[in-house]
C-alpha positions as CSV (number, residue, x, y, z in Angstrom):
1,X,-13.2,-1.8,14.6
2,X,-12.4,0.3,17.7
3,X,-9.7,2.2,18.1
4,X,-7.6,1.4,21.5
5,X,-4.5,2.1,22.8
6,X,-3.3,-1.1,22.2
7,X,-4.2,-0.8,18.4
8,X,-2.4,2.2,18.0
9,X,0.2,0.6,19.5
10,X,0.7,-2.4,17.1
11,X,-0.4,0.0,13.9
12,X,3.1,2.0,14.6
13,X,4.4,-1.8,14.2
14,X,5.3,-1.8,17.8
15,X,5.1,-4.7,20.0
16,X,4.3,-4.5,24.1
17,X,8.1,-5.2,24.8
18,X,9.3,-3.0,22.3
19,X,7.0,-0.1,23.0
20,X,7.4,-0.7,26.7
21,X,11.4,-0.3,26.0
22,X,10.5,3.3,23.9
23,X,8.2,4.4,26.5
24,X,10.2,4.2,29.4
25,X,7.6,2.3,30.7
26,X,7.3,-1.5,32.5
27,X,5.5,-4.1,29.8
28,X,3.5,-5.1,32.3
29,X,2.4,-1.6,33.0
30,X,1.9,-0.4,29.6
31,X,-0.4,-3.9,29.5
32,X,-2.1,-3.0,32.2
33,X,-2.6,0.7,31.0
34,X,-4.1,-0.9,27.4
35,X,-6.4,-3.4,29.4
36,X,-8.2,-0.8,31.7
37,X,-6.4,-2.1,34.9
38,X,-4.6,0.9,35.5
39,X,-4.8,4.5,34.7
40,X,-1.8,6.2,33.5
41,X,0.2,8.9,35.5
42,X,0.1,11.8,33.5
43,X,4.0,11.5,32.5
44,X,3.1,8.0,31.4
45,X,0.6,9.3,29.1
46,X,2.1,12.6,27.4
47,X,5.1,9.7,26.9
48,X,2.5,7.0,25.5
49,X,1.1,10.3,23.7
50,X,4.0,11.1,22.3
51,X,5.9,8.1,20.9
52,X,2.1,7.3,19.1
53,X,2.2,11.1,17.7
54,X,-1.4,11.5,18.9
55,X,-2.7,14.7,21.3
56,X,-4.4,14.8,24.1
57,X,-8.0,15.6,22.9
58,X,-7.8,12.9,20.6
59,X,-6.5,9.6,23.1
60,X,-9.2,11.3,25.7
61,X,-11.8,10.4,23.5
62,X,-10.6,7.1,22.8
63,X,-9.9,6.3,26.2
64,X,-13.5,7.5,26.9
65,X,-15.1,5.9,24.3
66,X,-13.3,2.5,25.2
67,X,-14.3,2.7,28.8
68,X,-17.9,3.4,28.1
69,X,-18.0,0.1,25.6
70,X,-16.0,-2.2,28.4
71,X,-18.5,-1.0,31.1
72,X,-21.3,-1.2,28.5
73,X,-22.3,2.9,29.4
């Protein structure tokens, strides 16, 4: 199973709305940001960071490794 964003997310128990609402962040946003549609600001992520108690190094390399697997790298 791959580790994403999104499953982060909903391993802290934390639904899109509810996260969105911790995050400071627009749902639809934060849905985008966990599809690959959008790539965070750099306050959005240290937030998203943050509130998921990850660091940087570590949510780099799952971002990376995510993007390589949807684009088939």
């Amino acid at each position: 199973m791959q580790l994403t964003l999104k499953r982060l997310r909903q391993k802290k128990g934390l639904s899109l709305t509810t996260a969105s609402k911790l995050f400071g962040i627009k749902a639809k946003t934060l849905e985008e940001i966990e599809e690959y549609k959008r790539v965070p600001e750099y306050e959005e992520l240290v937030v998203i960071l943050k509130m998921l108690g990850l660091y940087y190094d570590e949510i780099y390399a799952i971002i990376m490794n995510d993007i390589a697997l949807h684009y088939n790298i």
